[in-house]
LUMPAFI-569715 format. One record per residue (C-alpha): x, y, z; residue in one letter; residue number from 1. Coordinates in Angstrom, 2 decimals. Each point is the difference from the previous one (the first is absolute). Layout:
BEGIN
         u         v         w   res     n
         X         Y         Z     A   NUM
...
END
This chain:
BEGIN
         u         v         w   res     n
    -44.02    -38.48    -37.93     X     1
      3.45      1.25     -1.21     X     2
      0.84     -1.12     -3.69     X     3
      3.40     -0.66     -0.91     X     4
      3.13     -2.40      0.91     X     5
      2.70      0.05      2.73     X     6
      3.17     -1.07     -0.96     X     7
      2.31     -1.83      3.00     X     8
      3.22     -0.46     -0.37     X     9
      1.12     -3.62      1.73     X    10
      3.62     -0.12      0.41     X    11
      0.89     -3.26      1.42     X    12
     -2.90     -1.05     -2.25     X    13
      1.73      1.35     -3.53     X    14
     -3.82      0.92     -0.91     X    15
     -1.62      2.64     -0.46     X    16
     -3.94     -0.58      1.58     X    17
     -3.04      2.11     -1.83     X    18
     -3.38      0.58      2.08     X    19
     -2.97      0.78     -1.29     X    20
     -0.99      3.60      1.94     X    21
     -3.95     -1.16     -0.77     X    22
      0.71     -3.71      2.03     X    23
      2.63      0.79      2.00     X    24
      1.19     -3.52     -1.41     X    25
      3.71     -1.13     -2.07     X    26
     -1.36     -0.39     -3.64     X    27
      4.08     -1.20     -1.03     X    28
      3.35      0.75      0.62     X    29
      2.62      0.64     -2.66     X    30
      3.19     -2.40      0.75     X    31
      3.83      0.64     -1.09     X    32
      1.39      2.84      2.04     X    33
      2.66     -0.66      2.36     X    34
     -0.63      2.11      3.33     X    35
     -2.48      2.01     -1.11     X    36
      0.01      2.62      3.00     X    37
     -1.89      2.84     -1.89     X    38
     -2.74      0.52     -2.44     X    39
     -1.61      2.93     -1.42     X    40
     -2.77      0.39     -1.99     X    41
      0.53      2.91     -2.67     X    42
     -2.23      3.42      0.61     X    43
     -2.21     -0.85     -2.87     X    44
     -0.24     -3.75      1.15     X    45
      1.10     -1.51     -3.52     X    46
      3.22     -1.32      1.20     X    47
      1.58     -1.60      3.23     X    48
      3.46     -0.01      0.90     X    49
      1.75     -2.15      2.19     X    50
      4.01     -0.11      1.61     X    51
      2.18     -3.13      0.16     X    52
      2.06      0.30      3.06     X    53
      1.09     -3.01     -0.82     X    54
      0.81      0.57     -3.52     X    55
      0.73      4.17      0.36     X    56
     -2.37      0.63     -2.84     X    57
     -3.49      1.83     -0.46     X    58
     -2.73     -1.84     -2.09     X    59
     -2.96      1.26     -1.63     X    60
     -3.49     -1.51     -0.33     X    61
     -2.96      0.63     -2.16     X    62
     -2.47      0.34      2.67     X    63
     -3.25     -1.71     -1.71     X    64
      1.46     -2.51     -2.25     X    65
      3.23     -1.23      2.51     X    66
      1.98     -0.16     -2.67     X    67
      3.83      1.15      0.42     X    68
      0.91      3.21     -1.73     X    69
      3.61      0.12      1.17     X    70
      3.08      0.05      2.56     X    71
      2.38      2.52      0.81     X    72
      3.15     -0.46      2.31     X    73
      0.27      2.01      3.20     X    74
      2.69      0.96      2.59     X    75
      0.99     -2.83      2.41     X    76
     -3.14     -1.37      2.58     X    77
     -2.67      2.50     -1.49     X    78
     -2.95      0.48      2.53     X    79
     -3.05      2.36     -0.94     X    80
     -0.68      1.01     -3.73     X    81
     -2.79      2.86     -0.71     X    82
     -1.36      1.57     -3.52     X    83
      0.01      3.88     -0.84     X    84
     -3.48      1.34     -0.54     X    85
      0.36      0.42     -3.48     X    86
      1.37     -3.80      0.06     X    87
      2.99      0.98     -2.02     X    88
      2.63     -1.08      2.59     X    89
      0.76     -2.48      2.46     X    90
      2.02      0.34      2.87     X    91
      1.54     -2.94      2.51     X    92
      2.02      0.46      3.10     X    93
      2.92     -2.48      0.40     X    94
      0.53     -0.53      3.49     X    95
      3.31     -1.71     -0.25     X    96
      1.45      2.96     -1.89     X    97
     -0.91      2.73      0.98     X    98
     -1.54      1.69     -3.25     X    99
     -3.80      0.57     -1.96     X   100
     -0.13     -1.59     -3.26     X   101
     -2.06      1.85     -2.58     X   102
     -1.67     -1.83     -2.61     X   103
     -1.54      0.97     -3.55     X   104
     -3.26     -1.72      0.30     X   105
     -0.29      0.27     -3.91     X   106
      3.60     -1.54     -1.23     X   107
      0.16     -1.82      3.35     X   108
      3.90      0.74      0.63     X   109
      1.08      1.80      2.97     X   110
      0.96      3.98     -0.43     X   111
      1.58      0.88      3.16     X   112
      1.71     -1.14      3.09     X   113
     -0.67      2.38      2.69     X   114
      1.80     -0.19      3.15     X   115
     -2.13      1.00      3.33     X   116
      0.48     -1.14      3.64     X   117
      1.14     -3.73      1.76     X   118
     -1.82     -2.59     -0.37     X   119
     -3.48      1.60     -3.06     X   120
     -2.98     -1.96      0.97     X   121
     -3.32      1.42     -0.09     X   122
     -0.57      3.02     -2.77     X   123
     -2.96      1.99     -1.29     X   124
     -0.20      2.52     -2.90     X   125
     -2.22      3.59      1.23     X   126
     -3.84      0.44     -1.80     X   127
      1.87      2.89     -1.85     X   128
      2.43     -2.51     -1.54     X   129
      3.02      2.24      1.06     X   130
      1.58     -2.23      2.70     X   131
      0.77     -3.18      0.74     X   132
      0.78     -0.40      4.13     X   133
      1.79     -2.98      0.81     X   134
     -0.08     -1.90      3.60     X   135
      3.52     -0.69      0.81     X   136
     -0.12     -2.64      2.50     X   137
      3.23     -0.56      1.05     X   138
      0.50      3.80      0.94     X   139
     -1.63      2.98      1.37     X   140
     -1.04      1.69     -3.33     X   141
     -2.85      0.48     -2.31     X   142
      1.67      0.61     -3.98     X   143
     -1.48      2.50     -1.78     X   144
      0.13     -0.63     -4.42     X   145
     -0.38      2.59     -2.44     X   146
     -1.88     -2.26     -2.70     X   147
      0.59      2.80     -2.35     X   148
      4.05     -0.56      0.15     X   149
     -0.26     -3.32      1.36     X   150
      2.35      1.10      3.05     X   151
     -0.32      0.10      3.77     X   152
     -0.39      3.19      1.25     X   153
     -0.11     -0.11      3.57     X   154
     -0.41     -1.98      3.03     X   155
     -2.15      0.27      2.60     X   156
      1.18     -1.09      4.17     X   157
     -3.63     -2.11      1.22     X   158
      1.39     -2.24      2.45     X   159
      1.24     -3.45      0.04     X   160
     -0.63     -2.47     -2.50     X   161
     -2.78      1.20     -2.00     X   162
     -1.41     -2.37     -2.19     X   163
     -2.95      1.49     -2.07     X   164
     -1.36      3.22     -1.35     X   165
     -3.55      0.80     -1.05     X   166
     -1.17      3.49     -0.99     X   167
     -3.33      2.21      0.85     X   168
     -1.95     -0.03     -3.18     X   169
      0.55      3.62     -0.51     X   170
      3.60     -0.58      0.00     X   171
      0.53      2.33      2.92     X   172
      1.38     -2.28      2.43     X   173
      1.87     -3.65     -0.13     X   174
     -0.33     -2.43      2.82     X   175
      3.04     -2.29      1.29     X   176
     -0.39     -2.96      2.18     X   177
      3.03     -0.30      2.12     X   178
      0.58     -3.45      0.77     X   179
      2.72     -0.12      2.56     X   180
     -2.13      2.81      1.96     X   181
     -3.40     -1.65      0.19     X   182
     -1.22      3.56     -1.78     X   183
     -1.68      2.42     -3.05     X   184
      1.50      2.79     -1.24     X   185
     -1.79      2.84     -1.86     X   186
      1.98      2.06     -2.02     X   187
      0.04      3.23     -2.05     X   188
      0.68     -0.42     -3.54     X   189
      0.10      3.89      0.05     X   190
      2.54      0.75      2.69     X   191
      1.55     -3.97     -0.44     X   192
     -0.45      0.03      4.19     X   193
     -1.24     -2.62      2.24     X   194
     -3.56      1.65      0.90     X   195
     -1.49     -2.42      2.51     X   196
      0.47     -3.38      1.65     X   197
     -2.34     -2.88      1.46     X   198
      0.81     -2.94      1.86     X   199
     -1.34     -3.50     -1.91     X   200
      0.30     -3.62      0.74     X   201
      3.55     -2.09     -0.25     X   202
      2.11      0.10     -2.95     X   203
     -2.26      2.06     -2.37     X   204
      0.73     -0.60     -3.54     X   205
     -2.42      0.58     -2.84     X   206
     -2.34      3.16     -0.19     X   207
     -2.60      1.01     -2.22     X   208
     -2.79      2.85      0.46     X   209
     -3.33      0.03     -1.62     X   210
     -0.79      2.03     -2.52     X   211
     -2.71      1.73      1.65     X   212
      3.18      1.13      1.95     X   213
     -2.15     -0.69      3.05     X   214
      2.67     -2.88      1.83     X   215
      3.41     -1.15     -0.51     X   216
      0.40     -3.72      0.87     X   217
      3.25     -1.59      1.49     X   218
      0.76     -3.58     -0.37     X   219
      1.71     -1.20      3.72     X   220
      1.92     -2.67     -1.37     X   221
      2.10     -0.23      2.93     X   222
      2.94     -3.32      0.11     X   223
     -0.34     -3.72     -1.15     X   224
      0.93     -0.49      3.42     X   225
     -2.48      1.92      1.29     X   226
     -2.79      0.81     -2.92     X   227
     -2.09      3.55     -0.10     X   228
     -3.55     -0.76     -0.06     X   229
     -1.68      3.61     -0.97     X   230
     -0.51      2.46     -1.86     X   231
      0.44      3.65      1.16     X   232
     -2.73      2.09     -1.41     X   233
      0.56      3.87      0.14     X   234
     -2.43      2.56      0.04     X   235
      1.60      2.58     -2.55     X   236
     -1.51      3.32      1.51     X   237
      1.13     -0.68      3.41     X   238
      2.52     -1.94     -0.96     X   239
     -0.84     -2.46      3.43     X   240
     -0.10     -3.75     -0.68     X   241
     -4.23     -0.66     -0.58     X   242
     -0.22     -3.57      0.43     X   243
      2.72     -2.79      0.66     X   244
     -1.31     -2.72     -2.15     X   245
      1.24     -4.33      0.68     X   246
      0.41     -1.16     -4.08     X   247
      2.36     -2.92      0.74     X   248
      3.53     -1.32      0.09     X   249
      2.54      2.37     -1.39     X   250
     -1.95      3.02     -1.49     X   251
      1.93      1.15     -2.67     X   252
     -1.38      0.95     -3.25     X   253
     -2.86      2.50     -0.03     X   254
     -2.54      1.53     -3.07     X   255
     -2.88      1.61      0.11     X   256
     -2.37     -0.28     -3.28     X   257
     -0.93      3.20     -1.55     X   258
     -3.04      0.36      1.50     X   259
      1.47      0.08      3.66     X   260
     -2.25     -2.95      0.69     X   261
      2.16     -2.65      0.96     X   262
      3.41     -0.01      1.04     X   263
      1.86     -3.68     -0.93     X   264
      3.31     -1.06      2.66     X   265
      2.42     -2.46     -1.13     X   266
      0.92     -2.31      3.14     X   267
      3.48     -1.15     -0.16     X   268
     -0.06     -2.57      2.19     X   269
     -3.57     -1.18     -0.39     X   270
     -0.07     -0.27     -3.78     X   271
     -3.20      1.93     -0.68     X   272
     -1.46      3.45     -0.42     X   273
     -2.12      1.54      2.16     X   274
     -2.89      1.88     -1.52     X   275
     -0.48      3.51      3.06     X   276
     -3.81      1.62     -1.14     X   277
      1.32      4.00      0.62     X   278
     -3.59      0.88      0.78     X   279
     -0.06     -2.24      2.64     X   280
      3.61     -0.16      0.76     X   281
      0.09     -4.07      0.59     X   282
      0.89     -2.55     -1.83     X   283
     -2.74     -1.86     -2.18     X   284
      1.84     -2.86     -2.26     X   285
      2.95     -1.60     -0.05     X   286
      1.48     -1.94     -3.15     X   287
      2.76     -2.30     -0.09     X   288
      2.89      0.59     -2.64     X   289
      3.35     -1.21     -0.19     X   290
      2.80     -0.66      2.39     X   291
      1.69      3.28      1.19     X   292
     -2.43      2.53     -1.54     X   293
      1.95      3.49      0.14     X   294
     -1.09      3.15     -2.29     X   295
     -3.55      0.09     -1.04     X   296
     -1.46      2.04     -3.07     X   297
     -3.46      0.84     -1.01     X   298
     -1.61     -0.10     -4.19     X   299
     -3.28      0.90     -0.97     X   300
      0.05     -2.35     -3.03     X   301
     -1.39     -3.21      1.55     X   302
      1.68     -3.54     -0.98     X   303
     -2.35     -2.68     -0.84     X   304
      0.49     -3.38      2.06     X   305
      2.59     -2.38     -2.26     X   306
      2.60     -2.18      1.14     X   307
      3.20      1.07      0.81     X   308
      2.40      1.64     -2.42     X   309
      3.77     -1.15     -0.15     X   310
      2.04      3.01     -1.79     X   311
      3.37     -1.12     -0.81     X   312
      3.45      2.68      0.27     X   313
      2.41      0.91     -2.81     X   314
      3.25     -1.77      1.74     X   315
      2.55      2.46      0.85     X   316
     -1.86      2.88      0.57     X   317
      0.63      0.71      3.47     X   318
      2.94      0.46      1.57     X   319
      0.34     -3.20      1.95     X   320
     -1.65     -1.09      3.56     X   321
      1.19      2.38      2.12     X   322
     -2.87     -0.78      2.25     X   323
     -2.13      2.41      2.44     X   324
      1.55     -0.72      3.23     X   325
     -2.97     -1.18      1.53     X   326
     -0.87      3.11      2.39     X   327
     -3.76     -0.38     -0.94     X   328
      0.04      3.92     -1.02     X   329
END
């Protein structure tokens, strides 16, 4: 079996959930952030970060012990955070605002606000470290930062609403799920050009591609009114969907371990996580979590079962509850 944790972030649940990769089972959850609606585990799985939406701040975990190592205060309504490779820097989007905080992981306080496109959700940093691209979901764009400068450099025209990036592992090409368009994109980092385009389920949202680079997978979250149910998984040679997989109410968050084993799917609506076998493209556990579980990050240092953790926030280091707006990106 795969060893490691999955971290899910539940947030209408202000948890954070932990699974045991080995059990597929929640070993505890870590209580005390306000709308958690991202977590990511650092590249060299010794830390975990979360983002208040609630509370417009990013906080920092030690990943085996729980413990809290610190907070930092974002833009308004922060969405997705991710880690550098060489987990010097953090960066957050802040969807109310418009900008990319970027964080020294070391001193914890921010070191630049960068502004990109409408409405920053999802955002992803290239294997080379050189870029971060950033989902701008209430436009038509794709922002491209320099993380040398610390300055967007471009923007890239994908289509309507895209809401997540994921890159090829050889850095070559990033992946945008277009949710007002029910697509994929594939585009070069090269030429900075929309290179190809597949049709997925309704209201795609998070992506993710394994790093065998053998599939991308595409969460179909779709509405609350009227949930997504799949997951879109794309052959990345022909770039044709493969299989169209049913992982439950709301697919939204999406990992694949290192091993390109297992895939896990956060369902919005159904509070659990689907576990989708990649060998046999279907899915072969399901766990429940917390209520609302969004983003979804995978740690190969295991967590012993305990009971839960309460962390308690310095007051006053966000900038106040500016809230999410509830869209369920």
């Amino acid at each position: 079996m795969v060893s490691g944790a999955v971290w899910v972030a539940n947030e209408d649940g202000a948890s954070l959930s932990v699974i045991d990769a080995a059990t597929n089972t929640v070993v505890t959850s870590v209580k005390g952030v306000e709308g958690p609606h991202n977590v990511q585990v650092s590249p060299d799985s010794r830390t975990v970060w979360a983002v208040s939406g609630h509370d417009s701040m990013a906080v920092m975990l030690d990943a085996g012990t729980l413990a809290l190592h610190g907070v930092v205060p974002t833009g308004a309504a922060p969405a997705h955070v991710i880690v550098t490779l060489d987990g010097k820097t953090t960066y957050t989007t802040n969807g109310a605002d418009g900008t990319v905080t970027a964080i020294d992981a070391a001193t914890m306080k921010p070191l630049a606000t960068i502004p990109v496109g409408e409405g920053p959700h999802g955002l992803r940093p290239s294997p080379d470290g050189r870029w971060i691209y950033v989902a701008n979901v209430s436009g038509n764009t794709l922002s491209v930062i320099d993380t040398s400068a610390n300055t967007k450099v471009a923007d890239i025209e994908v289509g309507k609403a895209p809401a997540q990036v994921a890159f090829s592992p050889d850095g070559r090409f990033v992946y945008a799920s277009i949710n007002a368009e029910d697509a994929l994109v594939k585009v070069d980092v090269q030429t900075r050009e929309v290179v190809g385009r597949v049709m997925v389920g309704d209201g795609p949202i998070q992506t993710y591609v394994s790093p065998d680079n053998r599939y991308v997978l595409v969460a179909n979250q779709g509405t609350k009114e009227r949930p997504g149910t799949t997951v879109s998984v794309i052959d990345t040679t022909s770039f044709t969907v493969a299989r169209t997989v049913e992982t439950g109410q709301g697919a939204h968050g999406v990992v694949v371990d290192p091993s390109s084993r297992h895939a896990y799917v956060t369902n919005l609506y159904g509070n659990d996580v689907a576990v989708l076998d990649l060998n046999e493209l279907r899915v072969v556990g399901r766990i429940p979590v917390g209520d609302k579980p969004n983003g979804i990050s995978f740690s190969t240092v295991p967590v012993s079962e305990q009971a839960p953790v309460t962390i308690e926030l310095p007051e006053g280091q966000g900038i106040g509850d500016q809230g999410h707006g509830g869209d369920g990106h």
